[in-house]
N, CA, C and O atoms as CSV, one atom per row, in Angstrom:
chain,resi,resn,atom,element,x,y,z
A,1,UNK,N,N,0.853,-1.181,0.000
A,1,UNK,CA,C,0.000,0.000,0.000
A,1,UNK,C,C,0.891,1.233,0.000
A,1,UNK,O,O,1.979,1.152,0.570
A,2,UNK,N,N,0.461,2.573,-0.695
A,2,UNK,CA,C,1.075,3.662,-0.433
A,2,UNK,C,C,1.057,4.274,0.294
A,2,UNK,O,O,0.005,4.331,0.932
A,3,UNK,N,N,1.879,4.903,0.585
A,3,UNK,CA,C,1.670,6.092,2.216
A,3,UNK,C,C,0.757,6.959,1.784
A,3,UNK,O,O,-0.045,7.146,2.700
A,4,UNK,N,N,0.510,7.520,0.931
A,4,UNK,CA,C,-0.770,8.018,0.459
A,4,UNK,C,C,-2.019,7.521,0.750
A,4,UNK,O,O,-2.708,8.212,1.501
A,5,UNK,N,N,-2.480,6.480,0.333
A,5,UNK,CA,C,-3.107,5.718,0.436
A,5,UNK,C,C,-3.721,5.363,1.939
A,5,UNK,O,O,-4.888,5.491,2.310
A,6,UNK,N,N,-2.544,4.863,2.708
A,6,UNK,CA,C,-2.510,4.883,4.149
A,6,UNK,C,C,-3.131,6.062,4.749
A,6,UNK,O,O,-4.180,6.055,5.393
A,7,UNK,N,N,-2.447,7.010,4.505
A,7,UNK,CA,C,-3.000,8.731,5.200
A,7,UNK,C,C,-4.442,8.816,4.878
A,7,UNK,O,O,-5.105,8.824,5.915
A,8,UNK,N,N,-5.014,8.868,4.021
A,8,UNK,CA,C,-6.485,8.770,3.662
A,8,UNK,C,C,-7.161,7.531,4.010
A,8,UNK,O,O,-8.392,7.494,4.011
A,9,UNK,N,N,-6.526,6.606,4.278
A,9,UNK,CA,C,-7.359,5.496,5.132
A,9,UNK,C,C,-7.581,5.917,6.600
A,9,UNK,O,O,-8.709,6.014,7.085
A,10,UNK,N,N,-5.835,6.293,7.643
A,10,UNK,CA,C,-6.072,6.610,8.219
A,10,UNK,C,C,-7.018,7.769,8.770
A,10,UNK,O,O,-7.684,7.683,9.802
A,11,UNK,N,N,-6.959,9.088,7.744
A,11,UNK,CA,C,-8.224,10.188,8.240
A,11,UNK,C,C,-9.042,10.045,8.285
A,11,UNK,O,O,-9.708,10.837,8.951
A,12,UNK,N,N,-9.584,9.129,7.746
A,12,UNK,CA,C,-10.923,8.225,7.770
A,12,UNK,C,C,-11.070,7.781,9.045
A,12,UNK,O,O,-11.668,8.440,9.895
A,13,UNK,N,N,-10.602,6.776,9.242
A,13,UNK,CA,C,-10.651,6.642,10.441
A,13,UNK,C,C,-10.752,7.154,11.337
A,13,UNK,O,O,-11.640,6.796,12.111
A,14,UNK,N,N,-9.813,8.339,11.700
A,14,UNK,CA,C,-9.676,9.147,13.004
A,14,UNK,C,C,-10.965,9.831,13.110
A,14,UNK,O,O,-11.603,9.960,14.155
A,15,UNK,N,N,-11.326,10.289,11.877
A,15,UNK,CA,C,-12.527,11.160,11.397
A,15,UNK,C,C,-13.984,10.437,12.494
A,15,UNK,O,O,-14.433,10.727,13.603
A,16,UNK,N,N,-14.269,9.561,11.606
A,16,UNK,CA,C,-14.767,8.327,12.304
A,16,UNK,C,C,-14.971,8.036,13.974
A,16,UNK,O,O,-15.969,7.868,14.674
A,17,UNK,N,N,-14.010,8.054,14.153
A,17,UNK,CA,C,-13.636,8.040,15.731
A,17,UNK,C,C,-13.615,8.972,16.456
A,17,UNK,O,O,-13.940,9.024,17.642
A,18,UNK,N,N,-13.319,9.582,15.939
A,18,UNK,CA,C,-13.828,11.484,16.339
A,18,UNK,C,C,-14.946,11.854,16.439
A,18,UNK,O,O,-15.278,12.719,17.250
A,19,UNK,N,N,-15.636,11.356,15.751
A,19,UNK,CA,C,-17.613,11.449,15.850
A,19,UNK,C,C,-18.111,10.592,16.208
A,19,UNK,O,O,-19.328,10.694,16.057
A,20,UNK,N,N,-17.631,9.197,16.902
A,20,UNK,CA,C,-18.206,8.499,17.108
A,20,UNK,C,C,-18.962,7.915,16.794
A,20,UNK,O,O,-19.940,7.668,17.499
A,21,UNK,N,N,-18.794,7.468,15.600
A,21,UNK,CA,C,-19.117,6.951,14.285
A,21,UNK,C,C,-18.837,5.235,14.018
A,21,UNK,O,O,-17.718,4.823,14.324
A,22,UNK,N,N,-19.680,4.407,13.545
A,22,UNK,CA,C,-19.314,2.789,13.246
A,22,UNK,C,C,-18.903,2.647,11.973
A,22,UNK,O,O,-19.252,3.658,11.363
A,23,UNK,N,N,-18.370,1.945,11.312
A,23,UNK,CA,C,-17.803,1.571,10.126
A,23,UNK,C,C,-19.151,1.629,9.433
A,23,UNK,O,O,-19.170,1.969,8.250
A,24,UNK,N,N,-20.441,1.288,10.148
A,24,UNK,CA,C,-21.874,0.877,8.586
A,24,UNK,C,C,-22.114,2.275,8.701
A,24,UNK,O,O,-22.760,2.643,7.720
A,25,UNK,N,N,-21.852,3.272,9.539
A,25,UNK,CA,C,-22.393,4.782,9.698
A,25,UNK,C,C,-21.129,5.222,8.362
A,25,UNK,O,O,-21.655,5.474,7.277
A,26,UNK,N,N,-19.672,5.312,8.398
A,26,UNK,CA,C,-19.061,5.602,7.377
A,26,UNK,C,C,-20.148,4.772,5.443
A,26,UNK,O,O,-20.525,5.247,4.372
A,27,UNK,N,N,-20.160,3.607,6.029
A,27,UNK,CA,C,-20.697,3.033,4.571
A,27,UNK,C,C,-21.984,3.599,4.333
A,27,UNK,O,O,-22.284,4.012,3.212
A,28,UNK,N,N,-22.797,3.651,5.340
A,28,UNK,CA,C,-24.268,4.378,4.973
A,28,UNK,C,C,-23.943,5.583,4.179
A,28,UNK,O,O,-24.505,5.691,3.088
A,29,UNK,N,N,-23.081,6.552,4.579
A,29,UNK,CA,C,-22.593,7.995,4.339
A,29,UNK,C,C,-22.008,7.708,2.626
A,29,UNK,O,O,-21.910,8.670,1.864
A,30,UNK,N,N,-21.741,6.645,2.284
A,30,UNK,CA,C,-20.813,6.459,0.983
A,30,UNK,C,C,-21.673,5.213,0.156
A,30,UNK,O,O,-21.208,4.731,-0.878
A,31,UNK,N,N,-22.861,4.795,0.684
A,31,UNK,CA,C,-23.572,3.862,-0.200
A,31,UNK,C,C,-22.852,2.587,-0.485
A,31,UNK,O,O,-23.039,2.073,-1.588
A,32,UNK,N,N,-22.011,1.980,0.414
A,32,UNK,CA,C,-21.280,0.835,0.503
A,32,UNK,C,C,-21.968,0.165,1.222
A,32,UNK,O,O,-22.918,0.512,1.924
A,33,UNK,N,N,-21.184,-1.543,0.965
A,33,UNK,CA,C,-21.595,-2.524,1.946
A,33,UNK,C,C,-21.001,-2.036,3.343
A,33,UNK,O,O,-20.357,-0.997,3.195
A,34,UNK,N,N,-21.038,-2.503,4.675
A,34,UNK,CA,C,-20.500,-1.948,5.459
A,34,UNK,C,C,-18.808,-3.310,5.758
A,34,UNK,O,O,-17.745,-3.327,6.378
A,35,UNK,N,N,-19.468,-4.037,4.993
A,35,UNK,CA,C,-17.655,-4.853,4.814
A,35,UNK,C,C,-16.806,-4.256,3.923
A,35,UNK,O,O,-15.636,-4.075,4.261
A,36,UNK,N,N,-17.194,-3.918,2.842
A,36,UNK,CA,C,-15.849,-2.866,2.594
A,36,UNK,C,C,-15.218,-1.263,3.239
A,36,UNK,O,O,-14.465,-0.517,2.614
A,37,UNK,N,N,-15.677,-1.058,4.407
A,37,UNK,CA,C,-15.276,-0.452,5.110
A,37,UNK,C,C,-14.164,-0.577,5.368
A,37,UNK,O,O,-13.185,0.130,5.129
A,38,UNK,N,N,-14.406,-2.403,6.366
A,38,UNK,CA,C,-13.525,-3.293,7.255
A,38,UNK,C,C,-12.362,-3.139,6.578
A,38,UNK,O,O,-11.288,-2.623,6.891
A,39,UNK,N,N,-12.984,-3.980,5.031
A,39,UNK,CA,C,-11.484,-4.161,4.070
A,39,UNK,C,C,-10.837,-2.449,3.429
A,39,UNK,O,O,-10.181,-2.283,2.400
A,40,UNK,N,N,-11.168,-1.649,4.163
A,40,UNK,CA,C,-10.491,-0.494,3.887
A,40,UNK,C,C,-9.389,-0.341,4.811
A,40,UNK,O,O,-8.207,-0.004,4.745
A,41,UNK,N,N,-10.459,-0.824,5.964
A,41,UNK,CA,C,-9.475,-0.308,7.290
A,41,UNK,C,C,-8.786,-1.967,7.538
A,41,UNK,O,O,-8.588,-2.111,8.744
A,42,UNK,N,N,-8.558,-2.669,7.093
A,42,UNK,CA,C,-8.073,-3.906,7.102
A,42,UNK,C,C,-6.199,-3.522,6.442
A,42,UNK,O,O,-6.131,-2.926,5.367
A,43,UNK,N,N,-5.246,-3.796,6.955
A,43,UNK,CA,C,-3.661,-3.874,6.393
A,43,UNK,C,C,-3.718,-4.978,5.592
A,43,UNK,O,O,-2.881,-4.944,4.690
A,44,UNK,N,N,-4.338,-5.837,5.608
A,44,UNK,CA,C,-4.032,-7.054,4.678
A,44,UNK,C,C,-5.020,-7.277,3.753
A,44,UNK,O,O,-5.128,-8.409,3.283
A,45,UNK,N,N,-5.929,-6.198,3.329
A,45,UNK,CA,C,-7.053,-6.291,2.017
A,45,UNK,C,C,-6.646,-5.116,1.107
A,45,UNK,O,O,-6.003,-4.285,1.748
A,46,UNK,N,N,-6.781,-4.862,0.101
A,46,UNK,CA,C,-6.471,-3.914,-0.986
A,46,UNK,C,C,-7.388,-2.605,-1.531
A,46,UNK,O,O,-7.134,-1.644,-2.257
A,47,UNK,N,N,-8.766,-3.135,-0.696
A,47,UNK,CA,C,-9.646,-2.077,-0.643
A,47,UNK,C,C,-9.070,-0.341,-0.300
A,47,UNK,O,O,-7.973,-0.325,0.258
A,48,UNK,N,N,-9.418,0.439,-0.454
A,48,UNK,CA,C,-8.975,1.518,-0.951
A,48,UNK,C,C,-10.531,2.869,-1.338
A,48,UNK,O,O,-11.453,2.900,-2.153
A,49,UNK,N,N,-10.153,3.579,-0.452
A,49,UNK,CA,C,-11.017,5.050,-0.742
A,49,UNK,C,C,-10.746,5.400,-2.158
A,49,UNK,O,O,-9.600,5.392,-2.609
A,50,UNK,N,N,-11.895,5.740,-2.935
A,50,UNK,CA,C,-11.314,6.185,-4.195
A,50,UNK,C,C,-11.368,7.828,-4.082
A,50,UNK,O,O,-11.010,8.205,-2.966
A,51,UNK,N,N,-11.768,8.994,-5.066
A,51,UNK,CA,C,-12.195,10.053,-5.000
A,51,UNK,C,C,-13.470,10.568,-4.679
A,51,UNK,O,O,-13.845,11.520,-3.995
A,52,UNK,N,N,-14.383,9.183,-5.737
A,52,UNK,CA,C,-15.760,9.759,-4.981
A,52,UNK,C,C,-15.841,9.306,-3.971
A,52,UNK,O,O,-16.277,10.137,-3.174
A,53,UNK,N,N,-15.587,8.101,-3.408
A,53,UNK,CA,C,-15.799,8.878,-1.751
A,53,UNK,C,C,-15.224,9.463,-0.866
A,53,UNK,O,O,-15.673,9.394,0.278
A,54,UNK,N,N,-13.974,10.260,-1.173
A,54,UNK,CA,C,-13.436,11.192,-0.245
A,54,UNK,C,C,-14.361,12.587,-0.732
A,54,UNK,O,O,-14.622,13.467,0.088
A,55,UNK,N,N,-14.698,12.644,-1.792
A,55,UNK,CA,C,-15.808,13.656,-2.209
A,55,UNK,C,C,-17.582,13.879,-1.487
A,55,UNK,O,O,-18.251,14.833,-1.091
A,56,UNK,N,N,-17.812,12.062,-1.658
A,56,UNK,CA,C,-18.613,12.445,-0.433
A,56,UNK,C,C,-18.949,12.611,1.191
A,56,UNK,O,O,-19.830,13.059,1.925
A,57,UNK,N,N,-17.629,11.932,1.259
A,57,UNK,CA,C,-17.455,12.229,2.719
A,57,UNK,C,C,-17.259,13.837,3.633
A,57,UNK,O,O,-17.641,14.294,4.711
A,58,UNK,N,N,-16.243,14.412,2.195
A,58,UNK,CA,C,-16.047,15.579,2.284
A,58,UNK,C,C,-17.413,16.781,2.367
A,58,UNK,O,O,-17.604,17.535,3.322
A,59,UNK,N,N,-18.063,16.726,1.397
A,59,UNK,CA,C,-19.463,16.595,1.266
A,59,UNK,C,C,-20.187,16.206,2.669
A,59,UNK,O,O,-20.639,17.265,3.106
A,60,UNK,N,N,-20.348,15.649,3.139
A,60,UNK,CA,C,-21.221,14.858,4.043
A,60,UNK,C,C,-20.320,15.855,5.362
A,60,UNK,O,O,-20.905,16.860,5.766
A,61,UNK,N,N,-19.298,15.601,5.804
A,61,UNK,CA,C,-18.717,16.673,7.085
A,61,UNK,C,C,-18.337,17.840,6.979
A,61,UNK,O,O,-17.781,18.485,7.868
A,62,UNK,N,N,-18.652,18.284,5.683
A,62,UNK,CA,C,-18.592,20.119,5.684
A,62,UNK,C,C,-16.854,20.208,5.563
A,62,UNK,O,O,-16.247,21.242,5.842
A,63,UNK,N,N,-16.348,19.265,5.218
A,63,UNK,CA,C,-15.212,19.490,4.580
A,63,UNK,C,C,-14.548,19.514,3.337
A,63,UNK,O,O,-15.072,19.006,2.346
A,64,UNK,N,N,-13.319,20.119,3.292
A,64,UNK,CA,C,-13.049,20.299,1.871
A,64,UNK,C,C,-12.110,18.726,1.508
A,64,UNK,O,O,-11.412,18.198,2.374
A,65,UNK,N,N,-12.277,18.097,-0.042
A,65,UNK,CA,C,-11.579,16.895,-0.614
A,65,UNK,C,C,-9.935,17.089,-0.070
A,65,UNK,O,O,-9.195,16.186,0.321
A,66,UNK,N,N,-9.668,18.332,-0.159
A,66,UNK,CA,C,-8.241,18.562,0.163
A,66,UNK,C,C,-8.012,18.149,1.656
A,66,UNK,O,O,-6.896,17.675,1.871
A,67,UNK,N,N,-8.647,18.218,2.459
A,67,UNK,CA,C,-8.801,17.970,3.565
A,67,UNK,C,C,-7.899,16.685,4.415
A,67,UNK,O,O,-7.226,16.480,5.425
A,68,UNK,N,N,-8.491,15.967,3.079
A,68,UNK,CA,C,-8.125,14.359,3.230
A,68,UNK,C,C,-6.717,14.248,2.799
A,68,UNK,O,O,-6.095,13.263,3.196
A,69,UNK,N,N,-6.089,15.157,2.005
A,69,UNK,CA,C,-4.832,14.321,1.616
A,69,UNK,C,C,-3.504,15.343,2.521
A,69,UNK,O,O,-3.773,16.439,3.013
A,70,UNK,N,N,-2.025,14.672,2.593
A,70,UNK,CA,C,-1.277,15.586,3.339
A,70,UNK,C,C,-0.879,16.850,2.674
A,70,UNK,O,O,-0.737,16.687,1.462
A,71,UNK,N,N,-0.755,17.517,2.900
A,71,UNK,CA,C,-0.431,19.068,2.928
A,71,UNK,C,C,1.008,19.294,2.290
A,71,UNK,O,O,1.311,20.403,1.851
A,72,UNK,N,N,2.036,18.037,2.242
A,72,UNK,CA,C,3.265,17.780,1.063
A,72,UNK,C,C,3.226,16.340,0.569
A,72,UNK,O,O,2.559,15.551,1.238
A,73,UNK,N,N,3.916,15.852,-0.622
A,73,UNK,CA,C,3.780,14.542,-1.020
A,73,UNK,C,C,4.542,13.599,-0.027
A,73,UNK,O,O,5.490,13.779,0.737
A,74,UNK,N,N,3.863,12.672,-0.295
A,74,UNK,CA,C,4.227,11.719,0.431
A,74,UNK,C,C,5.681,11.055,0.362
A,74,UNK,O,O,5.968,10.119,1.109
């Protein structure tokens, strides 16, 4: 996986956890099963945030897409 990749899994997460939020509350928010959540937040599955849903997530918490990625390259 890329450290890229990673960082936007992880903000997800924290995000998540920060609101006190369940993995099917992230999938409800993005029209997913709530197992590909898991396999997002899983190290050993390949699942992966694409754009649209850092778009709607971004969307959905009043944040901006930029939000999600780091602030220099990885």
């Amino acid at each position: 996986m890329e450290a890229i990749e990673q960082y936007v899994i992880d903000f997800v997460r924290e995000l998540r956890t920060e609101r006190n939020l369940r993995q099917e509350d992230i999938a409800y928010i993005l029209d997913v099963k709530p197992s590909f959540i898991g396999n997002v937040e899983s190290t050993s599955n390949i699942a992966k945030y694409n754009l649209k849903h850092i778009n709607k997530l971004a969307d959905h918490f009043g944040l901006s897409p930029q939000d999600f990625l780091p602030k220099k390259p990885l």
